[in-house]
C-alpha positions in Angstrom: -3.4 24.6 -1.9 -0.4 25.5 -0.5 1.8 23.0 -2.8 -0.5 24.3 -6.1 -1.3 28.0 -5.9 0.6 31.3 -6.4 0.0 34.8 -5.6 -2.7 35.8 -8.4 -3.8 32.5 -9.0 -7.6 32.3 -8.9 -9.5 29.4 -7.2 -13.1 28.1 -7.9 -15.3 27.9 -4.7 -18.9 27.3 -5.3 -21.2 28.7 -2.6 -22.2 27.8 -0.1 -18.6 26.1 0.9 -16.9 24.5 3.8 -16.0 27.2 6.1 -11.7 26.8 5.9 -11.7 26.7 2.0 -12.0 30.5 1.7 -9.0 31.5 4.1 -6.8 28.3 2.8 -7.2 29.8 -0.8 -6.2 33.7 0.7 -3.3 31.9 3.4 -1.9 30.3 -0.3 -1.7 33.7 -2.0 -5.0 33.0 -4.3 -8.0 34.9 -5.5 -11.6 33.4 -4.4 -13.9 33.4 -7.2 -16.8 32.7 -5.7 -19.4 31.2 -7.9 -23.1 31.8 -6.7 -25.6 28.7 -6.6 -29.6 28.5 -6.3 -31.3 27.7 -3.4 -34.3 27.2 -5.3 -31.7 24.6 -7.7 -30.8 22.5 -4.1 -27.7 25.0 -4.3 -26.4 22.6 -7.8 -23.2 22.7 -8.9 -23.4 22.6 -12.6 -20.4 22.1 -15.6 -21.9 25.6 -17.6 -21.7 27.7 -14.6 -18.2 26.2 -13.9 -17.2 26.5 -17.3 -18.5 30.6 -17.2 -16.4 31.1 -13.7 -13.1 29.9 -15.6 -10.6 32.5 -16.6 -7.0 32.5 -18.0 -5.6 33.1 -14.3 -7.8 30.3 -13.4 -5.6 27.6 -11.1 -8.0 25.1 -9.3 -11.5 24.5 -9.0 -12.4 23.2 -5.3 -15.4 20.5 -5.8 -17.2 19.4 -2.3 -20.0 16.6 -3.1 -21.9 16.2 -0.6 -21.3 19.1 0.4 -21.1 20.3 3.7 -22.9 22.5 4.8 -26.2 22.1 2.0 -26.2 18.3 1.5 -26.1 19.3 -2.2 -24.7 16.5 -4.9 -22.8 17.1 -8.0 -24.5 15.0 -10.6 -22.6 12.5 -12.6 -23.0 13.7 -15.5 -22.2 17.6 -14.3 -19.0 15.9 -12.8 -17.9 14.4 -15.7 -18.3 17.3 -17.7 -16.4 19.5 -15.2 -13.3 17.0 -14.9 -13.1 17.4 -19.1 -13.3 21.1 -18.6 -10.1 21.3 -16.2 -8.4 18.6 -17.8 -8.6 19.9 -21.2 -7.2 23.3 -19.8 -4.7 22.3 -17.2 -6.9 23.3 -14.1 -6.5 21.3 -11.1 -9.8 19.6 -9.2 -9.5 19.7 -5.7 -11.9 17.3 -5.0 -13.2 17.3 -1.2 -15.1 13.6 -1.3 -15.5 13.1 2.9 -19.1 12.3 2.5 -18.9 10.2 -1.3 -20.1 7.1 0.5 -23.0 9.1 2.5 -24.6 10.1 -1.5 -28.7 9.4 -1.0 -28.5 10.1 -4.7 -28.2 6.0 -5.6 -24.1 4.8 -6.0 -21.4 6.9 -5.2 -19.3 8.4 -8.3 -15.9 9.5 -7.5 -13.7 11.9 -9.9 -11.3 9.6 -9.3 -13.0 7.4 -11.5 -12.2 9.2 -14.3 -8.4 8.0 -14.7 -7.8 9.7 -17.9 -7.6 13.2 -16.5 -5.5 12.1 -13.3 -2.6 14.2 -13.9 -4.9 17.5 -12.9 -6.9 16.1 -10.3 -6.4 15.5 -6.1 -8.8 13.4 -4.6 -9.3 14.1 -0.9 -11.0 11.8 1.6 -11.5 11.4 5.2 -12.4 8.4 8.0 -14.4 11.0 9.9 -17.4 10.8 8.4 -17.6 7.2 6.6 -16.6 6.1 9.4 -17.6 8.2 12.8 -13.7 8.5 13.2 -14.2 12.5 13.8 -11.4 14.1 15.9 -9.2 11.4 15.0 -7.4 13.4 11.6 -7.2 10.5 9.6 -7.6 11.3 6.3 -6.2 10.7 2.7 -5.0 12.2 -1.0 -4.9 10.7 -4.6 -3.1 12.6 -7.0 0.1 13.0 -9.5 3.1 11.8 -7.7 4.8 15.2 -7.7 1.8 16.7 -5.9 1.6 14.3 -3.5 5.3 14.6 -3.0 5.2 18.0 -2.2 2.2 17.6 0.1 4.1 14.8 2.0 7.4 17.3 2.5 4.8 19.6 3.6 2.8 18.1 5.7 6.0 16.1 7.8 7.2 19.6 8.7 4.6 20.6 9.9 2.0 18.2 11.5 4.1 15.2 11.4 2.4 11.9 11.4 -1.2 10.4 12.5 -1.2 8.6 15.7 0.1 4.9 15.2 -3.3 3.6 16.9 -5.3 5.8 14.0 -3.5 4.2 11.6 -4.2 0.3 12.7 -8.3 1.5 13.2 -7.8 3.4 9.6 -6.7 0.0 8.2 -9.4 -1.9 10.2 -11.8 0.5 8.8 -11.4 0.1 5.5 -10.5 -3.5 4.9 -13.4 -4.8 7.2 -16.8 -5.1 6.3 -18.8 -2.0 4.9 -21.6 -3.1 6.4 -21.7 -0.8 9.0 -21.5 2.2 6.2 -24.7 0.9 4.5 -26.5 0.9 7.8 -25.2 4.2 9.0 -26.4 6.1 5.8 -29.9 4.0 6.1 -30.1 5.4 9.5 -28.9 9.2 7.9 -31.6 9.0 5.5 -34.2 8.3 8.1 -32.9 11.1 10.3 -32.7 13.7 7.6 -36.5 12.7 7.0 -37.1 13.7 10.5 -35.8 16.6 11.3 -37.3 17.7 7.7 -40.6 17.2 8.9 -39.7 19.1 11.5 -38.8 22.3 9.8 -42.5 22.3 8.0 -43.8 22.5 11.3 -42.6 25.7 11.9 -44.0 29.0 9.8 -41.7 30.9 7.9 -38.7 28.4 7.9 -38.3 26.9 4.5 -35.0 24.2 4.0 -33.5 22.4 0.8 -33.2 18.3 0.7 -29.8 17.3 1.5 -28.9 15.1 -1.1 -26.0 13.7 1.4 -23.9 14.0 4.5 -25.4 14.8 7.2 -26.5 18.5 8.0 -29.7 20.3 7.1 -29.2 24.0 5.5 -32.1 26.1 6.6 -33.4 29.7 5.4 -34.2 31.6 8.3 -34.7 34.8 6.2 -37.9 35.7 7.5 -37.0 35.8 11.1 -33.8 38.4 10.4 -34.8 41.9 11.4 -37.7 40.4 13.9 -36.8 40.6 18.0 -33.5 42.5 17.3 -32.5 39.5 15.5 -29.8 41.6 12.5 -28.4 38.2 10.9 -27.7 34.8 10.7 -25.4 34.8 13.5 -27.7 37.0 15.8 -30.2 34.3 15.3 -27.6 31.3 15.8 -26.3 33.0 19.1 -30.0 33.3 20.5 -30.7 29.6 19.6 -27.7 28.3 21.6 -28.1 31.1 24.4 -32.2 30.5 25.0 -33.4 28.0 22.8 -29.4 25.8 23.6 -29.6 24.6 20.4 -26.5 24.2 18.6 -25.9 25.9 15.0 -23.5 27.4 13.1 -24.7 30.8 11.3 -24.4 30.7 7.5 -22.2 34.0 6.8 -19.3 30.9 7.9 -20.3 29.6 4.7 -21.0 32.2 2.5 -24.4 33.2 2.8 -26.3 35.4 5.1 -30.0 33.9 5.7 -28.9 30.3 6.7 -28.2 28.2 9.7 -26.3 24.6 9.7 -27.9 22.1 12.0 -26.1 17.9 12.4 -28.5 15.5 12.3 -25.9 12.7 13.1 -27.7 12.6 16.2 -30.7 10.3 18.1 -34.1 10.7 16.9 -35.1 12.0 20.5 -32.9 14.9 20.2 -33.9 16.0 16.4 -37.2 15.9 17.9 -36.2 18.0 21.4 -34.1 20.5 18.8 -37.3 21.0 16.5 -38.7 22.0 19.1 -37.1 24.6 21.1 -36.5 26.0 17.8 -40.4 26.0 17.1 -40.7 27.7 20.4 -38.4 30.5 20.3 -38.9 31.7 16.9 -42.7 31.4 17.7 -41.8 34.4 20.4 -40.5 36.5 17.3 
């Protein structure tokens, strides 16, 4: 963001979004234009609303499929359409792909893919997820050689380089077997079921299907303005205080009636977490 936007410049950001994007885009000098999604749609991002948010001040567009926090999928088709829309007006794609290979949605599609409209795209990836390599900042770019350039002059002033043992379990990582990565998004899959079946357990809390990664996106709407419960973030702090379950209130990402749950977790705990949520918004 840094390397591609000046003051003025506006930036795409579907909602909801990754909680950094919004203060990277201010930090650079841009102007957020936020572009609303449906909850009732699985929160899709589609190539006409894109195509309605674009002005002539219009820089980037930031692209985050799966997305973290809803689980929501860009379809192929949608992403196709989108890269032809930058492309054909010299807007970059800043294309946040950390969970492509944990798509429920059938095979992966990366913009990347589409090679004709490289010059305005950066594709950005990480080991975390694909690979459980969290905490470890290993993560990658693909884009024009000048951006990358500027990214790398960057970046070497300021974080330096990744720790020469992340590197070697990087490169062991991605040249081994992929087995692991089918099973792990099996697993995903089956855990995402659970804690799903969960949520219709408990009156009043309704959730979208996360189409990938690997977080559920609740609406907790109805419980707001019960018990002295004001927002999102009352309700989160209660949950971890008396119910200690962990969330993260959805005003991080851009709405105000959500909470964020990980289900990269054991069965037992979904099923202890479903519970004590049950429980304490039973009492409200």
């Amino acid at each position: 963001m840094q390397i591609l936007v000046d003051h003025g410049d506006e930036v795409i950001l579907p909602v909801p979004y990754w909680v950094s994007f919004k203060d990277i885009i201010q930090y650079a000098g841009g102007k957020v234009v936020f572009l609303e999604t449906s909850e009732a749609e699985n929160f899709r991002i589609t190539a006409d609303a894109i195509e309605k948010s674009i002005t002539p001040r219009t820089k980037a567009i930031i692209l985050n499929s799966p997305s973290n926090p809803a689980g929501s999928v860009v379809s192929a088709e949608d992403l196709e359409r989108i890269v032809h829309l930058a492309h054909d007006r010299g807007i970059y794609l800043l294309l946040d792909e950390c969970y492509v290979y944990l798509n429920y949605e059938g095979k992966p599609v990366s913009a990347g893919s589409f090679t004709w409209a490289k010059e305005h795209m950066v594709v950005l990836g990480s080991l975390s997820k694909t690979y459980a390599m969290t905490g470890w900042r290993a993560g990658f770019a693909l884009g024009p050689k000048q951006i990358i350039a500027a990214m790398s002059k960057l970046q070497s002033q300021s974080t330096s380089n990744t720790a020469s043992m992340v590197q070697q379990a990087s490169i062991a990582a991605l040249t081994a077997s992929q087995d692991c990565v089918t099973d792990m998004r099996a697993d995903y899959i089956k855990l995402r079921d659970r804690v799903l079946a969960g949520f219709k357990t408990i009156p009043g809390l309704t959730c979208t299907v996360p189409q990938g990664a690997f977080y559920v996106y609740p609406n907790v709407g109805a419980f707001i303005g019960k018990g002295g419960i004001q927002s999102a973030s009352d309700l989160a702090a209660k949950l971890l205080t008396e119910a200690h379950v962990v969330t993260v209130p959805g005003e991080a990402f851009g709405t105000s009636e959500h909470i964020r749950l990980s289900y990269a977790v054991s069965a037992d705990v979904i099923d202890k977490g479903v519970a004590r949520i049950r429980e304490y918004l039973a009492k409200l």
